[in-house]
MOPAC internal coordinates of N, CA, C and O (Angstrom, degrees):
PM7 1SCF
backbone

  N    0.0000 0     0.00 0     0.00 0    0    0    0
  C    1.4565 1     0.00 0     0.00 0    1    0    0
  C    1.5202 1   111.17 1     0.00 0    2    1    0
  O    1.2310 1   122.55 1   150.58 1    3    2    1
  N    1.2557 1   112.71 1   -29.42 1    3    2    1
  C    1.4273 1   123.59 1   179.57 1    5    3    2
  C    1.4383 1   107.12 1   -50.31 1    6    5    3
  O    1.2310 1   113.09 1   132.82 1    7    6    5
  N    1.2058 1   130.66 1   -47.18 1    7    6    5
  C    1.7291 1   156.82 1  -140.10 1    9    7    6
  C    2.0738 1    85.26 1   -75.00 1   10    9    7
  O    1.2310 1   133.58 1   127.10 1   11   10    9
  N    1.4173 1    91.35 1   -52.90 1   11   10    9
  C    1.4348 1   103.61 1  -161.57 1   13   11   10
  C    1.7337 1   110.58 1   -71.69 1   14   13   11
  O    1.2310 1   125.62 1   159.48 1   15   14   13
  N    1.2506 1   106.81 1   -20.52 1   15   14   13
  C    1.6364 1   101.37 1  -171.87 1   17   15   14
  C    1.8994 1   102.32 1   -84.93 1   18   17   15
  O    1.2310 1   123.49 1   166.78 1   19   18   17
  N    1.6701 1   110.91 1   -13.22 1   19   18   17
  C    1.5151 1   106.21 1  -175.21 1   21   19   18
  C    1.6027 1   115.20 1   -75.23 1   22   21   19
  O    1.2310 1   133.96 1   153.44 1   23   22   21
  N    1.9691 1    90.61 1   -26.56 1   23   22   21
  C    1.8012 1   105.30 1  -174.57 1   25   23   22
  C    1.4456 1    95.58 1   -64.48 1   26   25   23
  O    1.2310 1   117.61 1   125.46 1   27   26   25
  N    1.6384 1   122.16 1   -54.54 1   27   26   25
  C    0.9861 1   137.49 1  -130.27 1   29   27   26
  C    1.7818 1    86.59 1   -67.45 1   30   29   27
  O    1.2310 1   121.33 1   113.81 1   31   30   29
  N    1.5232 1   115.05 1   -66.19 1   31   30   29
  C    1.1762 1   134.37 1   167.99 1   33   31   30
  C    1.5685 1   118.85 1   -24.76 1   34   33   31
  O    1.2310 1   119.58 1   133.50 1   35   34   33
  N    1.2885 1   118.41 1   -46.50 1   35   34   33
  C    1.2314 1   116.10 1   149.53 1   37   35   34
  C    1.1872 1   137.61 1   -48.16 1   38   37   35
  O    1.2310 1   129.33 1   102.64 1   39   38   37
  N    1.1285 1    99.62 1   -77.36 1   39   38   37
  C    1.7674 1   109.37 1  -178.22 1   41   39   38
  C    2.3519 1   100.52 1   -56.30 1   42   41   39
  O    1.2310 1   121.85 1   173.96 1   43   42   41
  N    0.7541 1   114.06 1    -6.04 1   43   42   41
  C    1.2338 1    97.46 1   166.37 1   45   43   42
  C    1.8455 1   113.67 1   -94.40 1   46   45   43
  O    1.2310 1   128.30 1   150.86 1   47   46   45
  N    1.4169 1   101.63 1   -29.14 1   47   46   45
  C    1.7527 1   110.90 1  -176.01 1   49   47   46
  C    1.8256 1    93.41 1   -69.16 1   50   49   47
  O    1.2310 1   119.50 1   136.32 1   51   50   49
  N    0.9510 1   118.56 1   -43.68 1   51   50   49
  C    1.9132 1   132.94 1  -173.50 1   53   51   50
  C    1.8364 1    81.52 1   -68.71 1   54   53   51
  O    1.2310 1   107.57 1   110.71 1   55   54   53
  N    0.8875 1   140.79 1   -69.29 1   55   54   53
  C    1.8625 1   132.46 1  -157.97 1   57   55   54
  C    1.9053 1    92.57 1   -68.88 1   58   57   55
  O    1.2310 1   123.15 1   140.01 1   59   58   57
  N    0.7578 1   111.57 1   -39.99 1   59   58   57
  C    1.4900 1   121.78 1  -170.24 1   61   59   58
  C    1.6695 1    94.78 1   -60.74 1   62   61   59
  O    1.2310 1   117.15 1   120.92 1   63   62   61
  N    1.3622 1   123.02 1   -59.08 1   63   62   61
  C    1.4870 1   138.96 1  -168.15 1   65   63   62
  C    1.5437 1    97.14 1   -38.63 1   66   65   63
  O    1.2310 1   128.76 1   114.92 1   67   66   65
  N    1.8569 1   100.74 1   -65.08 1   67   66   65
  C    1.2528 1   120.26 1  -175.40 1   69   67   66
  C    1.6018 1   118.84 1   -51.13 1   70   69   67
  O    1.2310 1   127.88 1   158.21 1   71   70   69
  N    1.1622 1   102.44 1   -21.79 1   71   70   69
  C    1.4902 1   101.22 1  -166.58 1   73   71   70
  C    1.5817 1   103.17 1   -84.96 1   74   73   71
  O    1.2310 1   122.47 1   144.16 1   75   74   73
  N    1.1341 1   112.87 1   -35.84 1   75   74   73
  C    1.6497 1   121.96 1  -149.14 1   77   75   74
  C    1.6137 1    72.77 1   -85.64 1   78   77   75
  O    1.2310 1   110.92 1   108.18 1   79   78   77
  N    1.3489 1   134.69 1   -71.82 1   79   78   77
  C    1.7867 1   136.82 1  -163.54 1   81   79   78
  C    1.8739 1    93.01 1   -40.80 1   82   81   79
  O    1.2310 1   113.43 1   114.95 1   83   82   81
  N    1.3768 1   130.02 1   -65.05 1   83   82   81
  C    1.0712 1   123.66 1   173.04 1   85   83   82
  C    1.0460 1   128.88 1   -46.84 1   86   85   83
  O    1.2310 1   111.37 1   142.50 1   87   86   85
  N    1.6888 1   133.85 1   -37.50 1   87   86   85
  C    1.5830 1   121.99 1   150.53 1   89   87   86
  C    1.2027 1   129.31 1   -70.97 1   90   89   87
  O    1.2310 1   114.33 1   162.62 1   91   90   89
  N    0.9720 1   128.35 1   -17.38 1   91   90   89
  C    1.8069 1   130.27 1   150.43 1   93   91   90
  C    1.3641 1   121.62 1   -58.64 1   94   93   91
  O    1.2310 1   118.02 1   152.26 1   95   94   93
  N    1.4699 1   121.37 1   -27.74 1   95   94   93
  C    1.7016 1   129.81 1   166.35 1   97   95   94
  C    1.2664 1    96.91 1   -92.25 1   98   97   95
  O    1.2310 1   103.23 1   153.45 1   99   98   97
  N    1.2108 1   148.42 1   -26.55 1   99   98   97
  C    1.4537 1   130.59 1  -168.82 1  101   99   98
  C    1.9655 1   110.05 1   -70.23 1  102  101   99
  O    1.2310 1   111.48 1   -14.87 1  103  102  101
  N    1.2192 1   133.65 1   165.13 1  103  102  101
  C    1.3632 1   145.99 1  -151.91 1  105  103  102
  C    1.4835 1   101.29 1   -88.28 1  106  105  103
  O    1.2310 1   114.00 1   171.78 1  107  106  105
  N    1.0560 1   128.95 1    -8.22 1  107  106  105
  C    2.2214 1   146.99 1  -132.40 1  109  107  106
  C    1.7353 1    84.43 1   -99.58 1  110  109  107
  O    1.2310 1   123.26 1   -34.07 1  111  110  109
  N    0.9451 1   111.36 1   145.93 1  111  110  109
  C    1.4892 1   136.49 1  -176.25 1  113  111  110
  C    1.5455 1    88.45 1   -64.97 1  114  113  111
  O    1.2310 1   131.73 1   -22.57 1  115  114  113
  N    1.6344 1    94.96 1   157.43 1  115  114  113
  C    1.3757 1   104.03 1   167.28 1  117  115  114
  C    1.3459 1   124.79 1   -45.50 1  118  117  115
  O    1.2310 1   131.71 1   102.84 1  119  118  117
  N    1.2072 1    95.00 1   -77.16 1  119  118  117
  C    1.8606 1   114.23 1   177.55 1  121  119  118
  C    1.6343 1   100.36 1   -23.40 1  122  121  119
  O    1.2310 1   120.23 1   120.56 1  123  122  121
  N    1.2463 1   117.17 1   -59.44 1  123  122  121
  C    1.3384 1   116.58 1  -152.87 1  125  123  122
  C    1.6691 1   111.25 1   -84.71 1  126  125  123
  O    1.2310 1   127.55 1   166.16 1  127  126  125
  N    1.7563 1   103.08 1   -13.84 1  127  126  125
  C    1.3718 1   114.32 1   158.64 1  129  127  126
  C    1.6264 1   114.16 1   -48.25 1  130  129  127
  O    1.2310 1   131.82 1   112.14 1  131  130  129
  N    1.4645 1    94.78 1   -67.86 1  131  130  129
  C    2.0166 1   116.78 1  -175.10 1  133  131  130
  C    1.3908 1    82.63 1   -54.63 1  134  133  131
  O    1.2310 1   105.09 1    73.16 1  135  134  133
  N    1.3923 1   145.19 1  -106.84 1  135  134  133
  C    1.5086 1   149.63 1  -154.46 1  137  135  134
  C    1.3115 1   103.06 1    -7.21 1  138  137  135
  O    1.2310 1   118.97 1   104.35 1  139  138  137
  N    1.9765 1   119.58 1   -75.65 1  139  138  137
  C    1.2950 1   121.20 1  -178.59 1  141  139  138
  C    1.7895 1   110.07 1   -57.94 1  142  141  139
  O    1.2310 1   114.54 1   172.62 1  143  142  141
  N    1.0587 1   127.95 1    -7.38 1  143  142  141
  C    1.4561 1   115.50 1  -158.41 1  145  143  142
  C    1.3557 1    89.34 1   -85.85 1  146  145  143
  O    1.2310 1   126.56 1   126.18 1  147  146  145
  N    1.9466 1   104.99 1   -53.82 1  147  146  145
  C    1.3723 1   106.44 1  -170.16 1  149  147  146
  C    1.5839 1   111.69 1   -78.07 1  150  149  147
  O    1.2310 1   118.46 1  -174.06 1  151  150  149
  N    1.1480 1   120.53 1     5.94 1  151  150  149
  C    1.3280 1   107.71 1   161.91 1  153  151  150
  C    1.4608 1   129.28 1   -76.25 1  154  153  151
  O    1.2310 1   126.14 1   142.28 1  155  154  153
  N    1.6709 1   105.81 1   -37.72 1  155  154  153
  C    1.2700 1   137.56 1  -159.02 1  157  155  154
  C    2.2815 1    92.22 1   -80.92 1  158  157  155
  O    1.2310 1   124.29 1   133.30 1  159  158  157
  N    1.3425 1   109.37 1   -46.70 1  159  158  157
  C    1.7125 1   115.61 1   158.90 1  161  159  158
  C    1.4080 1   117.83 1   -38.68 1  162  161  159
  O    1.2310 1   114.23 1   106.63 1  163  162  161
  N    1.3730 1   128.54 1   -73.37 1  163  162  161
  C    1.1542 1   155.76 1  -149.86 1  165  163  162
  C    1.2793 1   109.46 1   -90.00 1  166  165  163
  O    1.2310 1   106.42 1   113.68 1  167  166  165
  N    1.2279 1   142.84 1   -66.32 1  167  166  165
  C    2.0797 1   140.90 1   139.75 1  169  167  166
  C    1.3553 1   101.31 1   -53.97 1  170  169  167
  O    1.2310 1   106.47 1  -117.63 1  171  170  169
  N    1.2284 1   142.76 1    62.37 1  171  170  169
  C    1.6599 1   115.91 1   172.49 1  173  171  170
  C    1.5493 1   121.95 1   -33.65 1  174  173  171
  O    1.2310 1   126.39 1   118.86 1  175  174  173
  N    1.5061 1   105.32 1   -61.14 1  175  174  173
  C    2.0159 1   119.97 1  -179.04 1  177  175  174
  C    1.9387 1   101.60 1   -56.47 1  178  177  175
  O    1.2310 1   135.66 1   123.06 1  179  178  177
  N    1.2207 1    87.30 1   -56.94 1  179  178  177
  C    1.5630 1    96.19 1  -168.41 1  181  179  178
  C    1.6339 1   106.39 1   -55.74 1  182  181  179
  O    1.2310 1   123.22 1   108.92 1  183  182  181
  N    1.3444 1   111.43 1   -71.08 1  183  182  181
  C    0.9661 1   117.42 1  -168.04 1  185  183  182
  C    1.7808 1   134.97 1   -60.89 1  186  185  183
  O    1.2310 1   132.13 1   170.84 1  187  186  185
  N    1.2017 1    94.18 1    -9.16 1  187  186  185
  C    1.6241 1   128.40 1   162.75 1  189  187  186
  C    1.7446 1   108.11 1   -70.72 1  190  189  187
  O    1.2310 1   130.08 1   131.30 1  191  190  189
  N    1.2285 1    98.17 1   -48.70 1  191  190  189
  C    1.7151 1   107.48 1  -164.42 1  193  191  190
  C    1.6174 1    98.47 1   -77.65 1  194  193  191
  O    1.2310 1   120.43 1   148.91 1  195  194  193
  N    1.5932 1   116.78 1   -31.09 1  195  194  193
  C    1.4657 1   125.02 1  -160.22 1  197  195  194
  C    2.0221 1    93.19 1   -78.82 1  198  197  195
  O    1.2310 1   139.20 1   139.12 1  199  198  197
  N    1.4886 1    80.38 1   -40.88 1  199  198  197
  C    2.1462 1    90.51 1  -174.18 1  201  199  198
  C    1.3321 1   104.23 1   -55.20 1  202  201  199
  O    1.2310 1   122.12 1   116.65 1  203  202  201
  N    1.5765 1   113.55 1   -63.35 1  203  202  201
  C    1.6827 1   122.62 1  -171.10 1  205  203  202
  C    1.5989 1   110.00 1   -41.65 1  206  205  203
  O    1.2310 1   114.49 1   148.79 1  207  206  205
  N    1.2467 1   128.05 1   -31.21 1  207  206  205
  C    1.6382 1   115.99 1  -173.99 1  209  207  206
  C    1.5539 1    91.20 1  -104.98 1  210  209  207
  O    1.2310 1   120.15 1   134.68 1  211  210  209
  N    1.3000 1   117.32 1   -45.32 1  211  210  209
  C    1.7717 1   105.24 1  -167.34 1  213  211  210
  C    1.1962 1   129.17 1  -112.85 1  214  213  211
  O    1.2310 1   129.73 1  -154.13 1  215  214  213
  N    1.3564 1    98.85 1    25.87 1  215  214  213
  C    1.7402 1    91.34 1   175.99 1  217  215  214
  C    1.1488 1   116.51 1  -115.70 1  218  217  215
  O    1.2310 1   114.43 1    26.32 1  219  218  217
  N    1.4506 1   128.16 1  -153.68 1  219  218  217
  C    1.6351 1   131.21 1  -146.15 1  221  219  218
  C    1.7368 1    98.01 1   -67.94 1  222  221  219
  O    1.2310 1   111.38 1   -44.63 1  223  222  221
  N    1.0971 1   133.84 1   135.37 1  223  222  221
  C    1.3480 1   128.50 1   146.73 1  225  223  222
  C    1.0984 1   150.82 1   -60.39 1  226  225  223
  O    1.2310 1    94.77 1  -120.93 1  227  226  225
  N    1.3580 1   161.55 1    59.07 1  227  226  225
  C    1.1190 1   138.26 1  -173.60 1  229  227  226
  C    1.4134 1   109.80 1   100.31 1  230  229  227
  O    1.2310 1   115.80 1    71.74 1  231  230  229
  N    1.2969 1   125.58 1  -108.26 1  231  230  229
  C    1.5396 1   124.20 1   177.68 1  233  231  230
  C    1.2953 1   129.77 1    76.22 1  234  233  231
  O    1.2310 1   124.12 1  -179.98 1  235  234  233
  N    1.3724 1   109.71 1     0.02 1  235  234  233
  C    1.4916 1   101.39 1  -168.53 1  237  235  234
  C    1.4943 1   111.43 1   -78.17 1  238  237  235
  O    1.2310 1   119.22 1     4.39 1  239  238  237
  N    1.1456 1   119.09 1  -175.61 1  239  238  237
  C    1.6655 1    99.46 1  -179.29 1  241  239  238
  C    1.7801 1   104.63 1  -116.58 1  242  241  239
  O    1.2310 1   121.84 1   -37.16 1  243  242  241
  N    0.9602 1   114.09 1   142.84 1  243  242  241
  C    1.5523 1   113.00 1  -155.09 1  245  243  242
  C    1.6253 1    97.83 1  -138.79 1  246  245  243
  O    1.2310 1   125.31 1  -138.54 1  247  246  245
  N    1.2681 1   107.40 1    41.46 1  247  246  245
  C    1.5818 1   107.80 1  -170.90 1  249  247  246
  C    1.5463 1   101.21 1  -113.08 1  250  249  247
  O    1.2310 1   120.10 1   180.00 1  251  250  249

């Protein structure tokens, strides 16, 4: 069982990576960049799951 908590540990630090690179490209004010970043640090599981439905969208500029 041990084997499984190092994968597990990974693959959440790798979703975590993704998340924080995606709020730094997203359109969302600074402030609310740092807020989600340090949320997404500090809850890793949680704060990943809290980002995926409510945080910044998209933003890129496509003009």
């Amino acid at each position: 069982m041990l084997e499984y908590g190092g994968i597990i540990g990974l693959l959440v630090l790798i979703a975590d990576i993704w998340a924080i690179v995606n709020i730094m490209g997203s359109g969302a004010s600074t402030g609310s960049k740092v807020l989600w970043t340090v949320l997404v640090v500090v809850l890793p599981v949680l704060g990943l799951i809290i980002w995926f439905f409510a945080g910044p969208r998209g933003g890129r500029a496509t003009a």
